[in-house]
C-alpha positions as CSV (number, residue, x, y, z in Angstrom):
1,X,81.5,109.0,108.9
2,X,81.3,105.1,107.7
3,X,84.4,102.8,107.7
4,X,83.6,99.3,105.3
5,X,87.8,98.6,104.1
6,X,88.2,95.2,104.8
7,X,91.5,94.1,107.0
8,X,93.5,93.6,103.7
9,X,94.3,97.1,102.8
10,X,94.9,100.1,105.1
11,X,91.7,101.8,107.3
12,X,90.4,104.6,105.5
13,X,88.2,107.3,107.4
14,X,86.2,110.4,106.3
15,X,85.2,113.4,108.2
16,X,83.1,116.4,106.0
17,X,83.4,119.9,107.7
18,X,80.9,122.3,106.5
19,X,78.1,124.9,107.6
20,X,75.2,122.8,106.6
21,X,72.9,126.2,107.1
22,X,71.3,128.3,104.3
23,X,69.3,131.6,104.3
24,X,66.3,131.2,102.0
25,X,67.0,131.2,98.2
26,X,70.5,130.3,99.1
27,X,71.7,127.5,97.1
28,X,75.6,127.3,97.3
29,X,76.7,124.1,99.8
30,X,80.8,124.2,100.8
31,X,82.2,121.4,102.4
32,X,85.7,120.0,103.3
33,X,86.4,116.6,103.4
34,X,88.9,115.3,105.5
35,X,90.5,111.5,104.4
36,X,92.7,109.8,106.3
37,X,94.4,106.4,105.3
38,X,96.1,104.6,108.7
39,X,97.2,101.1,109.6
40,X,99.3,100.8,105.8
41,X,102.2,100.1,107.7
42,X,101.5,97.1,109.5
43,X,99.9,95.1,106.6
44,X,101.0,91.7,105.8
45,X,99.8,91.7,102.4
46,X,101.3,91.2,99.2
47,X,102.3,95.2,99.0
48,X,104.2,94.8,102.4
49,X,106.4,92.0,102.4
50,X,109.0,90.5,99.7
51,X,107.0,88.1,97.1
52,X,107.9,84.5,97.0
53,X,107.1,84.2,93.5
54,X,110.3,84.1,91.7
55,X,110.4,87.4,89.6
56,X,107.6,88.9,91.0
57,X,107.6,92.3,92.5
58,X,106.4,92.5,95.9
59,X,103.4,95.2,95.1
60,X,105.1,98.0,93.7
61,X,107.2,99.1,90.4
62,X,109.4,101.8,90.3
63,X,111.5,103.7,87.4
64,X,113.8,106.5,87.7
65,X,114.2,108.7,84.6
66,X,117.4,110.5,85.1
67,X,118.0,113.6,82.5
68,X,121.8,112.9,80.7
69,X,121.1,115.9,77.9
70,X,124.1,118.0,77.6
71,X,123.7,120.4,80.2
72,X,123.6,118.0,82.8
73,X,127.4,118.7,82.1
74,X,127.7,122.2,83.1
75,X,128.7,121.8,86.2
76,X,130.5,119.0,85.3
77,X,129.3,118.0,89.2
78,X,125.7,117.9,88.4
79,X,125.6,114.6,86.3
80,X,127.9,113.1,89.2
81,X,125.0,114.3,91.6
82,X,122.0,113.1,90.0
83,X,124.3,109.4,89.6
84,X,124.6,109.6,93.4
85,X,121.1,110.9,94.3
86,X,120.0,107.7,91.6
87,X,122.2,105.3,93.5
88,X,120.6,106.6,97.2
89,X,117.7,106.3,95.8
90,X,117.5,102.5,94.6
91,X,119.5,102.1,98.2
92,X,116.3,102.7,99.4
93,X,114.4,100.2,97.4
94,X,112.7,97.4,99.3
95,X,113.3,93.9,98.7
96,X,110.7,92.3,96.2
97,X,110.5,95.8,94.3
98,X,110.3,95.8,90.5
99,X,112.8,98.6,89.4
100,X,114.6,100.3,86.3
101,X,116.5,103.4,85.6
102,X,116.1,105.3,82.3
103,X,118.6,108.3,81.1
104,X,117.0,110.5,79.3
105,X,118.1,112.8,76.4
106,X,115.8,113.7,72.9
107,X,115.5,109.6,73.1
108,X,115.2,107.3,76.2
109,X,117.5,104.7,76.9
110,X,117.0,102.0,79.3
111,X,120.6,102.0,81.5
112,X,119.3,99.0,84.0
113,X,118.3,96.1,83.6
114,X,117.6,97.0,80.1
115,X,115.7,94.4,77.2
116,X,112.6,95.5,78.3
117,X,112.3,94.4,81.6
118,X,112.5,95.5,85.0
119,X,114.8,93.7,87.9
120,X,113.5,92.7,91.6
121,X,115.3,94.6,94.1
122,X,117.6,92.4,96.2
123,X,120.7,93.1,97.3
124,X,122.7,91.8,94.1
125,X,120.5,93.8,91.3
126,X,120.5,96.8,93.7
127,X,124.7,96.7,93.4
128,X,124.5,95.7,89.4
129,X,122.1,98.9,89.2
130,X,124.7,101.3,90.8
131,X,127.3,100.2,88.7
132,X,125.0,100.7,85.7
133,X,125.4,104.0,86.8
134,X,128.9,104.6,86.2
135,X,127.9,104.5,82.2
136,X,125.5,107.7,82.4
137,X,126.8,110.5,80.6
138,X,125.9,114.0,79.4
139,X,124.9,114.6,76.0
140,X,121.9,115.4,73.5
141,X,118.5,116.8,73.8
142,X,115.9,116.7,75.9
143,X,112.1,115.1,75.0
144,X,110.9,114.4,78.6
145,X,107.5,112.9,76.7
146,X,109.9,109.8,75.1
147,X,110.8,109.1,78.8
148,X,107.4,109.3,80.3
149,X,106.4,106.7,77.9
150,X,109.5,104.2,78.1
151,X,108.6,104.3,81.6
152,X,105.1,103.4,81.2
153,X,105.5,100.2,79.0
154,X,108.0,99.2,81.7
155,X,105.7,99.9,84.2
156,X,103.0,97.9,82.5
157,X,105.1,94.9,82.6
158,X,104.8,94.6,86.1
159,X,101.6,93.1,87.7
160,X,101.7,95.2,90.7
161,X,99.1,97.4,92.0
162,X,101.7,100.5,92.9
163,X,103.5,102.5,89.9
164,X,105.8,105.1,90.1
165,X,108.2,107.2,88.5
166,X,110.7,109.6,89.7
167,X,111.7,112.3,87.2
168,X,115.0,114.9,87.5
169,X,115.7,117.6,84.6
170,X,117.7,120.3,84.2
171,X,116.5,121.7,81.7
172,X,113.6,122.6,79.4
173,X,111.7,120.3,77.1
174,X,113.6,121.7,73.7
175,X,113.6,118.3,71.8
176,X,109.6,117.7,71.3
177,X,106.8,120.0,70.7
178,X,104.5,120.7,73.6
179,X,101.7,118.5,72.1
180,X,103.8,115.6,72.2
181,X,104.5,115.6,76.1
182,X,101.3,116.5,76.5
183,X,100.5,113.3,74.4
184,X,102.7,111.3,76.7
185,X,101.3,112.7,79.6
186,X,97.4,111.7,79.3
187,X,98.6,108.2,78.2
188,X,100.5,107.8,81.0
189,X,97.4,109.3,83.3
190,X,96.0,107.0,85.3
191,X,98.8,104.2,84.9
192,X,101.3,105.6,87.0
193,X,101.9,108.2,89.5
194,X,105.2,110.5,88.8
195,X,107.1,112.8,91.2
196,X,109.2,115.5,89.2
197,X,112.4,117.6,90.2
198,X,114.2,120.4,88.1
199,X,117.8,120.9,89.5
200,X,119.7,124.0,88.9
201,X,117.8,126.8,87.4
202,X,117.8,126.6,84.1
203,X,114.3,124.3,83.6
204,X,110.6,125.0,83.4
205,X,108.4,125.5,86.5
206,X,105.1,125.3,84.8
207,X,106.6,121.9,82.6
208,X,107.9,120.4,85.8
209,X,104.8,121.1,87.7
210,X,102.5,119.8,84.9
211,X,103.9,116.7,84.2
212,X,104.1,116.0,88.4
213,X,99.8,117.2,88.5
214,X,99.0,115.3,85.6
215,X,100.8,112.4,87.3
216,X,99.5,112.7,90.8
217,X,102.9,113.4,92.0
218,X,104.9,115.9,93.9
219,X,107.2,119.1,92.1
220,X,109.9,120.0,93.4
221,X,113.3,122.4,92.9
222,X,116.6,121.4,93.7
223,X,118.1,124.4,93.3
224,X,121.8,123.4,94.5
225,X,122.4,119.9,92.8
226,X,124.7,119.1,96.1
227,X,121.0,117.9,97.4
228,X,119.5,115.8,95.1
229,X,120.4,112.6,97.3
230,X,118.6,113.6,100.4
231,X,115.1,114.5,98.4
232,X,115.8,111.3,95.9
233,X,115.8,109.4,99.4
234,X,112.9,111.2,100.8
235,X,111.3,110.3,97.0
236,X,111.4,106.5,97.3
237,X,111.2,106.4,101.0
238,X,107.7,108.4,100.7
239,X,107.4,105.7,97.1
240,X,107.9,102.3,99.5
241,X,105.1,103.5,102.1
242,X,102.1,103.5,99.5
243,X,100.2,100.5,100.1
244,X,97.1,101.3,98.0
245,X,96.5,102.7,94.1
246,X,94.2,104.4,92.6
247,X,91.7,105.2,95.2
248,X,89.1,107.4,93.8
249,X,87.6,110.1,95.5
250,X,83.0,109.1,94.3
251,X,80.7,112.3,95.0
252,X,77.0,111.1,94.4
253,X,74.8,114.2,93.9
254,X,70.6,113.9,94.1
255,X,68.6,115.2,91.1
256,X,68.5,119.2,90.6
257,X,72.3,118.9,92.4
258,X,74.6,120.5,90.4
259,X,78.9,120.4,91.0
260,X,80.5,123.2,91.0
261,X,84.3,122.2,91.6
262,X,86.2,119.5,93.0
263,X,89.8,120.2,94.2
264,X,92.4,118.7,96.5
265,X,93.5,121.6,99.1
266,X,96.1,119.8,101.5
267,X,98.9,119.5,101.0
268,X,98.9,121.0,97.9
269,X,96.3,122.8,95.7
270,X,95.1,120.5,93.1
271,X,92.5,120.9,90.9
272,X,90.2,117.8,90.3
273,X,87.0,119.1,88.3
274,X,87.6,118.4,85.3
275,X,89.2,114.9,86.1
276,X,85.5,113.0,86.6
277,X,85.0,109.9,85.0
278,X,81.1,108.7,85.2
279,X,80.6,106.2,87.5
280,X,76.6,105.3,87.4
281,X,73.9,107.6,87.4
282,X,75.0,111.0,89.5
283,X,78.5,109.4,90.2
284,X,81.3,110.5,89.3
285,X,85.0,109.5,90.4
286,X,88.0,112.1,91.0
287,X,91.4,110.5,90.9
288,X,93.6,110.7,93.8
289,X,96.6,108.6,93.1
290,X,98.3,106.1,95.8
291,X,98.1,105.9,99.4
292,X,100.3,105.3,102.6
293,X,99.5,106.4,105.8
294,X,98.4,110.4,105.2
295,X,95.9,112.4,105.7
296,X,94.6,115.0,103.0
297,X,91.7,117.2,102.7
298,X,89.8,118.1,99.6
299,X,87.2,121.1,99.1
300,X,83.4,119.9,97.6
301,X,81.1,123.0,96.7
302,X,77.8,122.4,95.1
303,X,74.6,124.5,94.1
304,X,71.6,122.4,95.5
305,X,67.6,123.7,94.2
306,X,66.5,126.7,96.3
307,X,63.8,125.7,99.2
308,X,62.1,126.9,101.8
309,X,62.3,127.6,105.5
310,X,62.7,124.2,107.9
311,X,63.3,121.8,104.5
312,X,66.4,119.9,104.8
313,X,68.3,117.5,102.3
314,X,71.3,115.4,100.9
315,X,73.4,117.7,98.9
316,X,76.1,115.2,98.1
317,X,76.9,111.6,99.3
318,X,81.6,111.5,99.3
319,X,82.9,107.8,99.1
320,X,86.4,106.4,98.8
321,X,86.3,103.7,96.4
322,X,89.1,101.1,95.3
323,X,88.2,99.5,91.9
324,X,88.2,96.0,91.3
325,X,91.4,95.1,89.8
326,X,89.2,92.4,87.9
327,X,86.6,94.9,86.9
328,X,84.2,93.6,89.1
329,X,82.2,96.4,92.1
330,X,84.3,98.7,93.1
331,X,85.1,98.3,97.1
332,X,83.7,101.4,99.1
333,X,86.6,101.9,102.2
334,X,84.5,105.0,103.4
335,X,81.5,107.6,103.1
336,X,80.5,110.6,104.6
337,X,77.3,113.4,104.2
338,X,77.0,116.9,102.8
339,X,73.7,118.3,104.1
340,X,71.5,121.2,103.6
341,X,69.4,122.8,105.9
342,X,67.2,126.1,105.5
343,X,67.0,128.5,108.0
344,X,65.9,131.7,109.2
345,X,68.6,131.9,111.8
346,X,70.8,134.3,110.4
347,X,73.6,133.6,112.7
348,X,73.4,130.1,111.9
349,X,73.3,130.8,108.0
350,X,75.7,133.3,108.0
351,X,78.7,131.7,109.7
352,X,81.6,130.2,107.1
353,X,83.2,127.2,108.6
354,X,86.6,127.8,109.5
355,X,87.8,124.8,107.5
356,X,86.0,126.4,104.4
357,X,87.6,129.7,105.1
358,X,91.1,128.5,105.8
359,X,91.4,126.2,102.4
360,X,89.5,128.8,100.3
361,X,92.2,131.5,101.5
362,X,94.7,128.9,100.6
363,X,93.2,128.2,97.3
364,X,93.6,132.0,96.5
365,X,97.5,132.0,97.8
366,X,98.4,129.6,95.5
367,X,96.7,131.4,92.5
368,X,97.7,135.1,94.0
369,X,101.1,134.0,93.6
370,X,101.1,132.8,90.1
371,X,99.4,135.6,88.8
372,X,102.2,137.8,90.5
373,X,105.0,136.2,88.9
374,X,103.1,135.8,85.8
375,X,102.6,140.0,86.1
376,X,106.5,140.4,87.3
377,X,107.6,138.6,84.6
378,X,105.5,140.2,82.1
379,X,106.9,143.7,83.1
380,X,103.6,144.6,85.1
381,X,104.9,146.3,88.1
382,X,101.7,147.0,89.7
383,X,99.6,144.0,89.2
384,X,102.9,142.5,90.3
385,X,102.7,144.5,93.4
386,X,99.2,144.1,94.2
387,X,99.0,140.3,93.5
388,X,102.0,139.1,95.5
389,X,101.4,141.9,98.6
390,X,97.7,140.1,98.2
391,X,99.4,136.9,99.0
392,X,101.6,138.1,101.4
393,X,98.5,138.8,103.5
394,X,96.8,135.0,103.2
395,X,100.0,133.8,104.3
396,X,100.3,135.5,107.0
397,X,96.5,135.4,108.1
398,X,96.6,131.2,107.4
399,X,99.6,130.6,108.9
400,X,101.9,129.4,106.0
401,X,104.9,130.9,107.3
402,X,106.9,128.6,104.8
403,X,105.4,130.6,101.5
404,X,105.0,133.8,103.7
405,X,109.1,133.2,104.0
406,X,109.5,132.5,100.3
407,X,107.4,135.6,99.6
408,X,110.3,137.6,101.4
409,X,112.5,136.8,99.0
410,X,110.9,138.2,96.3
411,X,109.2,141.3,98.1
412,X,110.7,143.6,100.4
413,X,107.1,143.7,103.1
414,X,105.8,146.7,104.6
415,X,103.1,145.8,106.3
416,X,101.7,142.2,106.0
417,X,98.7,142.9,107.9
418,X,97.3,145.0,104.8
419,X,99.6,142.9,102.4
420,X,101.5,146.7,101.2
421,X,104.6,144.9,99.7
422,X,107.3,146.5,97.3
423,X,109.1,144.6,94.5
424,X,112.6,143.7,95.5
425,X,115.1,145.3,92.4
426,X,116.9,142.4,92.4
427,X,115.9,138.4,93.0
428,X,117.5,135.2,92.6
429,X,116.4,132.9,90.1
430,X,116.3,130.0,92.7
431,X,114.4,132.5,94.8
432,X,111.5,133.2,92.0
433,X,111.0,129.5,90.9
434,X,111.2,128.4,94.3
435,X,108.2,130.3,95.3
436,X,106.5,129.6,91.7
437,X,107.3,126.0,92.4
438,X,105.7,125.6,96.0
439,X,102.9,128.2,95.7
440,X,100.4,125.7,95.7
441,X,101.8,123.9,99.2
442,X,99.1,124.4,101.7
443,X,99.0,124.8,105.6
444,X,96.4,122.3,107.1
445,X,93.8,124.0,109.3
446,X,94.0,124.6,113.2
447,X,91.5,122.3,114.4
């Protein structure tokens, strides 16, 4: 493990768990890689402290995208919530803090500051922003892609390193064809990070879920609208403690080397394969959105040339890298090792690493789950059946006693040990997308 961030930004370390061990012919290297970000809190820098540039945020931009279609009518209590949870949430703006709220219905519509621009929290705009508030109103469609991308050319207007939206609908995205989020969601990739809520019941888990992993956010439900100001809080709270953007996750792999997959595993299961950009020869960078002071742990597996007995060698070289805002060399904050070694110890090169084991279980959870609801929902009793009694074993066996909880709710569990589960006749909605929701939140590993 190497630490080269400078004092400016927060202290990022990386540990790499694996069994570096192979039998002969065995090609197939697992690692887990451990990165922790500390120290963001005490910085004096420009993302930590109020700007004394008149107008200028102090280091990060934030817009909140409130849905106002028409069924954020029914309750007539629901609009009234997500006003409140919008007015807790720029409560908890810091000083210095470019901000802007957009409702949302088949158009966007900027309801603070509006013309374009975003205001620097203080404690006057924060007050003219709340009584913005009082003008949102149910009514119209809903094209959540039109609000994705209002909020991105206000966020471009801001020349901050930290960019984040907060998203709430109710509903499903009726207004636009899919291609057209989708659209709106790889242009906004990259730019800005988004955390995305459905209140009520009546919205999309897989929409909701998408737009927050293409976004490098966090999904949530809020099933019971009554709630949405304690998690918009939690939201911005979580927003005002990143001190750091777009750190990118650089594997280097030798000649003959070859990456299998790439994929965040704590705290949630995120897959990053297919997000490489090229980075030099046998670089490539994996996006991983905005830090604060976290930890998170991401699964490497590669397939390295077969060798022979007592030969030993590099199988891939894991940086953290922050990119020159100028586009000048990138700024490694951290590296660590994935070996190989060949052995004819077959103790030694038979032994999975409990980190390995523990994140691939959890890897499987998360897709056991889907693919039970997908089967339940699809009429499927018994792949239904087997799937989700399949998950209710991981859980238990890892440890996630939150999913193993939400599992309950949707099976009626005979014995968890063997994972025998039976359907329950009869299941809440909240219940269902609840579980569909967080299947892919994670346990960390017993060290």
């Amino acid at each position: 493990m190497a630490n080269f961030a400078k004092p400016d930004v927060p202290q990022f370390s990386v540990d790499v768990y694996q069994n570096e061990y192979l039998p002969e012919g065995g090609r197939e290297v697992n690692a887990i890689v451990t990165v922790t970000s500390t120290g963001g809190s005490t910085l004096t820098g420009a993302s930590s402290s109020p700007s004394s540039i008149p107008g200028q945020a102090a280091g990060a931009a934030v817009v909140i995208m409130v849905d106002c279609s028409g069924s954020m009518d029914y309750p007539p209590t629901k609009m009234r919530n997500a006003r409140d949870a919008t007015a807790a949430a720029i409560s908890t703006l810091r000083d210095g803090t470019a901000f802007a709220v957009i409702g949302g219905t088949h158009i966007a519509k900027e309801v603070y500051p509006g013309n374009g621009a975003l205001a620097i929290a203080d404690n006057t705009t924060r007050g003219q922003a709340k009584e913005a508030l009082r003008k949102l109103s149910a009514g119209g469609g809903t094209a959540i892609g039109t609000w994705l991308r209002l909020a991105d050319r206000l966020l471009a207007s801001a020349a901050v390193p930290i960019r984040h939206g907060i998203l709430l609908t109710d509903g499903r995205n009726e207004h636009e064809a899919p291609e057209d989020l989708k659209a709106s969601l790889d242009a906004a990739a990259g730019r800005f990070t988004c955390d995305a809520r459905g209140v009520g019941t009546d919205w999309e888990v897989k929409e909701v879920t998408g737009i927050a992993s293409a976004l490098l956010g966090t999904a949530d439900i809020v099933a019971d609208p009554a709630n949405l100001a304690a998690d918009f809080t939690q939201m911005m709270e979580n927003a005002m403690g990143k001190e750091v953007a777009d750190v990118a996750l650089r594997l280097w792999t030798p000649v003959g080397v070859e990456i299998r997959f790439v994929k965040q595993v704590a705290p949630t299961v995120e897959e990053l394969t297919q997000r490489r950009t090229e980075s030099g020869p046998r670089a490539g960078d994996y996006p991983t959105g905005s830090w604060g002071d976290e930890s998170r742990d991401y699964h490497v597996c590669v397939a390295v040339p077969e060798a022979g007995i007592g030969q030993e060698m590099l199988a891939a070289r894991v940086s953290l890298v922050l990119p020159d805002p100028l586009g000048g060399t990138p700024q490694t904050l951290s590296q660590g090792l994935v070996r190989a070694v060949w052995t004819d110890d077959m103790v030694a090169s038979t032994s999975i690493n409990p980190q390995v084991a523990h994140y691939t279980g959890q890897a499987e959870l998360a897709q056991v789950i889907q693919q039970g609801l997908d089967a339940r929902k699809s009429g499927d009793v018994d792949g239904a059946t087997a799937k989700l009694g399949r998950a209710v074993q991981l859980a238990a066996a890892s440890g996630n006693a939150d999913t193993a909880k939400l599992l309950s709710k949707v099976v009626d569990v005979v014995d968890e040990a063997t994972g025998t589960v039976r359907l329950k006749a009869k299941v809440a909605e909240a219940d269902e997308m609840t579980l569909e929701t967080r299947s892919t939140k994670t346990v960390r590993v017993k060290k």
